[in-house]
C-alpha positions in Angstrom: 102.0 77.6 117.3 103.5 76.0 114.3 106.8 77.0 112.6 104.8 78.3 109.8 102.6 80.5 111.5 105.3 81.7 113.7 107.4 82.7 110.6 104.6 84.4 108.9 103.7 86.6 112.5 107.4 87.7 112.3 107.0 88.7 109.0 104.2 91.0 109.4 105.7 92.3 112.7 108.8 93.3 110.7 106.5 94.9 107.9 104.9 96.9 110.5 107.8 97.7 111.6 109.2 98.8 108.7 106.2 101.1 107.4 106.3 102.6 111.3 109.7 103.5 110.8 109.9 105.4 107.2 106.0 106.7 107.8 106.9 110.1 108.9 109.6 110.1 105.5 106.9 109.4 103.3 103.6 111.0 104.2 103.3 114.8 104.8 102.4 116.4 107.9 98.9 116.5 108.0 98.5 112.8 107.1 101.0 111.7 109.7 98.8 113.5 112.4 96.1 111.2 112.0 98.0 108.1 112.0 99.6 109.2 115.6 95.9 109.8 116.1 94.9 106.8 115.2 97.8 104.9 117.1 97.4 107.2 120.2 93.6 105.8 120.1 95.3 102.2 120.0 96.6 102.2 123.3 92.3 103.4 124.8 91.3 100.3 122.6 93.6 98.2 124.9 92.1 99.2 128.2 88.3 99.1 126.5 89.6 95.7 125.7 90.6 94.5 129.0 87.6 96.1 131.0 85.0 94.5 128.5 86.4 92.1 126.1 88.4 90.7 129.3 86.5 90.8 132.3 83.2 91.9 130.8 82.6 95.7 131.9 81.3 97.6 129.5 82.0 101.1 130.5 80.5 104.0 128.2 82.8 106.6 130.0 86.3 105.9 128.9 86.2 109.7 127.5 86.4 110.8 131.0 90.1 109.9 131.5 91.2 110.5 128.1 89.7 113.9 128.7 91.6 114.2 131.6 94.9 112.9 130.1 94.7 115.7 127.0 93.8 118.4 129.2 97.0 117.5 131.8 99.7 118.4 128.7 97.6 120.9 127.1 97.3 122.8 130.2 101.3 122.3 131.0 101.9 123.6 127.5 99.9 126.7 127.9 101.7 127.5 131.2 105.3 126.8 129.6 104.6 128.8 126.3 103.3 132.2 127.5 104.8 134.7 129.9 102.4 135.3 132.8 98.8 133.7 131.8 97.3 131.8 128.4 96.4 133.9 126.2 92.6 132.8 126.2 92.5 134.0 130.5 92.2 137.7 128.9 89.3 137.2 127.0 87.2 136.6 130.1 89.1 139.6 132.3 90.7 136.7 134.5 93.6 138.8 136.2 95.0 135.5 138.3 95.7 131.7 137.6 93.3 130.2 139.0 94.5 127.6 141.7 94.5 124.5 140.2 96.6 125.3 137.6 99.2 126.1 139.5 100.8 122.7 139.6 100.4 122.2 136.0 104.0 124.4 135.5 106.0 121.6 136.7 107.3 119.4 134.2 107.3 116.1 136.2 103.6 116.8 138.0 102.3 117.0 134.8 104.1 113.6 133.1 102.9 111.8 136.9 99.2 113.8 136.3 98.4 112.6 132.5 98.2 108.8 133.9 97.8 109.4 137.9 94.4 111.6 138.1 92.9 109.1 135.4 94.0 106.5 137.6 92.7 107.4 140.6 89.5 108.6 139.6 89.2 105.1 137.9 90.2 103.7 141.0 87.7 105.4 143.1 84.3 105.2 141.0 85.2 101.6 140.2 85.9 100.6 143.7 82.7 102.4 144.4 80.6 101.3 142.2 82.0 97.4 142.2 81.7 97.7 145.8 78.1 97.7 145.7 77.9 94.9 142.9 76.7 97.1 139.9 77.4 95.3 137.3 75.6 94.7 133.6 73.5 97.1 131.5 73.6 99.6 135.1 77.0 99.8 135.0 77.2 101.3 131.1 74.4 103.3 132.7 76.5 104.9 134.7 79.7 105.5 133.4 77.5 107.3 130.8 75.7 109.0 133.2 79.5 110.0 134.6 80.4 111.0 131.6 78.0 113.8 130.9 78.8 115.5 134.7 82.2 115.9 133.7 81.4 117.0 130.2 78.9 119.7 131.8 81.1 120.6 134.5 84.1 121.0 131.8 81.7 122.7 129.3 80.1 125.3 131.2 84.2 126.6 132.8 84.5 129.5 130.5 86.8 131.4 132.6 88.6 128.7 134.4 89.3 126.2 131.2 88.1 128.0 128.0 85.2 125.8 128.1 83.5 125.0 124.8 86.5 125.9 123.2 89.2 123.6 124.6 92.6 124.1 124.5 94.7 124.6 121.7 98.3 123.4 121.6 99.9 123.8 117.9 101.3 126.7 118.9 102.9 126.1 122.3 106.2 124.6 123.1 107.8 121.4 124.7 111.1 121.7 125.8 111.8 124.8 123.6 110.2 122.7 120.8 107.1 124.3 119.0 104.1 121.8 118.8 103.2 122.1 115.3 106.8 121.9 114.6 106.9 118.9 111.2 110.1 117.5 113.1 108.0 117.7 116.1 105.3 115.3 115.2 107.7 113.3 113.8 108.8 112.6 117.4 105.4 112.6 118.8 104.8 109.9 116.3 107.3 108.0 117.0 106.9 108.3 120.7 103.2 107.1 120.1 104.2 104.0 118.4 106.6 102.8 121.3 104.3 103.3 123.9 101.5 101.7 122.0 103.7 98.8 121.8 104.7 98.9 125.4 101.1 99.0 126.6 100.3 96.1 124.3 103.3 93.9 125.6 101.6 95.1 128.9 98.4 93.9 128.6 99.7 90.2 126.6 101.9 90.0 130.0 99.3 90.6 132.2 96.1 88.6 130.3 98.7 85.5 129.9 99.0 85.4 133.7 96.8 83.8 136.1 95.6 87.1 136.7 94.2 87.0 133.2 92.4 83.7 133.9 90.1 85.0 136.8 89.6 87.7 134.5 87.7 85.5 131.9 86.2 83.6 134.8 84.7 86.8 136.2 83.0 87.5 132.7 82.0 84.3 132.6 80.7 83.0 135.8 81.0 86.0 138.6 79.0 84.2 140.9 81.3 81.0 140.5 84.6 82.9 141.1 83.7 84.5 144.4 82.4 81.0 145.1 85.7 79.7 144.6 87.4 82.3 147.0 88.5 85.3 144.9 87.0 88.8 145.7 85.8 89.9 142.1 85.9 93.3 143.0 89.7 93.5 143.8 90.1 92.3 140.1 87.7 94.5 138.6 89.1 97.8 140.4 92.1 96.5 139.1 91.5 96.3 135.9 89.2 99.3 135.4 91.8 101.6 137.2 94.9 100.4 134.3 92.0 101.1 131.3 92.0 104.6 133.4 95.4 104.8 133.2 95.9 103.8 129.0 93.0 106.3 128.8 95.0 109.1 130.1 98.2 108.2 128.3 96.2 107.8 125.2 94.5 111.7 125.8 97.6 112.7 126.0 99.3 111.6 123.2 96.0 112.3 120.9 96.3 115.9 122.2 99.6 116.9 121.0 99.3 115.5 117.4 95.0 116.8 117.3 96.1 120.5 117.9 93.2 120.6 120.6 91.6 119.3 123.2 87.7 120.1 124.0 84.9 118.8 125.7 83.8 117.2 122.8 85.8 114.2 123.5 83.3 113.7 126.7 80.3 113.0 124.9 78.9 110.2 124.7 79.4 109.3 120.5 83.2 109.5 121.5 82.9 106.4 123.8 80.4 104.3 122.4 82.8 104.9 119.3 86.0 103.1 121.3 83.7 99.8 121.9 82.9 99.7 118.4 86.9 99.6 117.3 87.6 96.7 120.0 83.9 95.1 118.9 85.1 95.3 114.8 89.3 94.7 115.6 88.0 91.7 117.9 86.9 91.3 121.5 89.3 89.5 123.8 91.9 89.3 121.5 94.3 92.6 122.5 95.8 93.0 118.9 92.4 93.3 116.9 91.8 96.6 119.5 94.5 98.0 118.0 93.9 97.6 114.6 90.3 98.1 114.8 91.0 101.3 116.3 93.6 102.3 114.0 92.1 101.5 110.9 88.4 102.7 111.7 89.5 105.9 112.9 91.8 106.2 110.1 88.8 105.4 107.7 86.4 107.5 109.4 89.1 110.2 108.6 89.4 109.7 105.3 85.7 109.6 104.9 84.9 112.8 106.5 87.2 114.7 104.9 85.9 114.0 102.1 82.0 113.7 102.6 81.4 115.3 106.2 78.7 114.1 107.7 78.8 110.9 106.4 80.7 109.0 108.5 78.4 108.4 111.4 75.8 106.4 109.0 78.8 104.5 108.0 79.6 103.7 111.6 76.4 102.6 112.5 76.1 100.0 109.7 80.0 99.0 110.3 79.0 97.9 113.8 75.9 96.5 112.8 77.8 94.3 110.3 80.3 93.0 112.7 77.8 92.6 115.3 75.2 90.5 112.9 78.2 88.6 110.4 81.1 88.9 112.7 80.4 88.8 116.5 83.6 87.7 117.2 85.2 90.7 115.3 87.6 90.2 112.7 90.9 89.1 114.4 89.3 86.9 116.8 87.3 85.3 113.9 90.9 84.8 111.4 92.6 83.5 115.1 89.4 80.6 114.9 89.3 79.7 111.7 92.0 81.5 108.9 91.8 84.4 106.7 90.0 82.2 103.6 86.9 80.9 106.2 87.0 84.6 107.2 85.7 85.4 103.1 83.5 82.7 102.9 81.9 82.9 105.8 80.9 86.7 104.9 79.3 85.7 102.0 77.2 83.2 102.7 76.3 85.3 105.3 75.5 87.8 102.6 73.6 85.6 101.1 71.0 86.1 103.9 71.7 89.8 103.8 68.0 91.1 103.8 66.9 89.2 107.1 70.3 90.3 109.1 69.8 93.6 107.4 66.1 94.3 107.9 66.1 96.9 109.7 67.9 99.3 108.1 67.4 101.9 105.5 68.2 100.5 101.5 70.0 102.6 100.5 72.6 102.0 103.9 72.2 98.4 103.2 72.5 98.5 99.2 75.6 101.0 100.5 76.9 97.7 103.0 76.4 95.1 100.9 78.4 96.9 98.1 81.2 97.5 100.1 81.5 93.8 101.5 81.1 92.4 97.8 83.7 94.6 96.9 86.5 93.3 99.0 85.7 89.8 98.1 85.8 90.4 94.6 89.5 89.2 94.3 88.8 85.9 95.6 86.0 85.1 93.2 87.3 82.5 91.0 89.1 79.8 93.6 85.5 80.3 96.0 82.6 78.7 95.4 79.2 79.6 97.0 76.8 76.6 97.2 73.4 76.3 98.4 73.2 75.1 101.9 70.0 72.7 102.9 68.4 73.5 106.0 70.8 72.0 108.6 73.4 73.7 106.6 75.9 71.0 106.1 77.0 71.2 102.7 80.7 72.2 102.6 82.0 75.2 100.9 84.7 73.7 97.6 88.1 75.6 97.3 
């Protein structure tokens, strides 16, 4: 890395920085919930990225210890808020705590619980399931497939865990503290963004290792590693079980800033949604799972507050986009070749738009196509587009 390029990374670090720090000054309440959303869902990104962008697993059931990571605080905040049971208990005539809530009043259990049950579970079905070399399109299979057992189980526990309609937490207290509390999110914010950056200094650490390197030789060549003496599936158990664990953590924080935690979060949209932030920030690359998670979900606010419904059409063509212009997302295709080739690149694209773009409806890809030519618009007059022949070797003229 150059001086330059050094010197301009510092740069935006501090800028980051910066807006982290004054944020919760500037913006109200509301709007500095989702961006702790948005960061809390950074630090999921980060273990979808290691388990697929890494090592190649593509698991479909990352909800599953999120899940379990928002329902470990929300249940130790309805214990510690209300004298004798949560309110919602005497809406089914449940006279008793039922038993496995029990731990949940302890204040330490429930910090070890939010990234220890993910973990283990993670531990267990990947050790499991790597054990017996399912790997590919049967893995995604079923992680899915695990995914809607827990969402049924969860679903269908009226009595025992309100079910369908989660758990609130606005209105419960930490430490004396009310949730909802504006000086309280203000903390959970800030809390967010440290351990979002602790978990990405994590990962760079552990992906610049050797470690790392067998990694990107299991997704490349399996076959070739274990070849070469390494056990693949003590790596991928590995690995699987700390995307577990940045799950949990991530449920957790999302929880407390969301106002509620519900089965929703195990279907299967939820999931597929958290490969198409690391697939649009850029797979293998750490950072662009952070900032395709942060910015997407922060879109995908923004958009459905203010069209609901909406936002799932625009998802669908975002990913089909990236996947058809951009396969290497967008951070790993700026690390390759600079944010100018990055323009370029998309437009000549563009200029094949209707083959890429076939099969979609015309009014989504009129809607697409709009969009992209939008955000190009300021770089009009120092681009040229020409022509290419058929082996495509004219240059592009800045």
């Amino acid at each position: 890395m150059n001086l330059k390029n050094l010197k301009a990374k510092n740069y935006i670090w501090a800028i980051i920085s910066f807006l982290i720090i004054i944020m919760p000054f500037i913006v109200s309440v509301s709007r500095l919930k989702i961006l702790g959303k948005s960061l809390a869902l950074g630090i999921v990104a980060l273990g979808v990225d290691l388990s697929w962008g890494y090592t190649g697993l593509l698991s479909l059931g990352q909800g599953i210890f999120f899940t379990l990571g928002g329902y470990a605080i929300a249940m130790y905040l309805q214990l510690n808020s209300s004298i004798g049971l949560p309110n919602f208990f005497s809406l089914y005539d449940v006279k008793s705590l039922p038993f496995f809530w029990e731990p949940f009043r302890s204040t330490y259990f429930t910090f070890f619980a939010i990234w220890l049950i993910p973990g283990l579970l993670a531990f267990l079905l990947g050790y499991l399931v790597f054990r017996n070399r399912i790997k590919g399109v049967y893995f995604s299979i079923l992680t899915q497939a695990a995914l809607l057992v827990f969402y049924n189980g969860i679903n269908s526990q009226q009595k025992l865990i309100n079910g369908t309609n989660g758990l609130p937490t606005p209105n419960t207290k930490l430490f004396g503290y009310l949730v909802g509390d504006p000086t309280t999110q203000k903390f959970f914010f800030y809390i967010t963004a440290i351990l979002l950056l602790l978990s990405y200094l994590f990962c760079k650490w552990l992906v610049s290792k050797r470690f790392g390197r067998i990694l990107i030789a299991i997704r490349d060549d399996e076959a070739r590693v274990r070849f070469s003496g390494y056990n693949p599936v003590v790596y991928k158990t590995i690995i699987f079980t700390v995307a577990g664990i940045l799950a949990g953590i991530s449920g957790a924080l999302f929880t407390v800033q969301a106002d509620l935690i519900s089965p929703q979060y195990l279907l299967p949209p939820f999931s597929i949604e958290m490969v198409i932030w690391v697939a649009v920030g850029g797979r293998g690359t750490l950072i662009g799972a952070v900032f395709g998670a942060f910015f997407v979900r922060l879109f995908a606010s923004l958009v459905s507050s203010a069209v609901p419904g909406a936002w799932l059409f625009i998802q669908g063509g975002l990913f089909i986009l990236v996947v058809t212009v951009l396969p290497q997302g967008i951070v790993g295709w700026m690390n390759e070749n600079g944010p100018k080739t990055l323009l370029i690149d998309i437009s000549l694209k563009l200029d094949n738009f209707e083959k890429n773009f076939k099969l979609l409806p015309l009014p989504l890809k009129n809607l697409i196509k709009f969009l992209v030519k939008k955000s190009l618009t300021f770089s009009k007059k120092s681009i040229t587009y020409p022509k290419l022949d058929h082996a495509g070797k004219e240059e592009v003229e800045l």
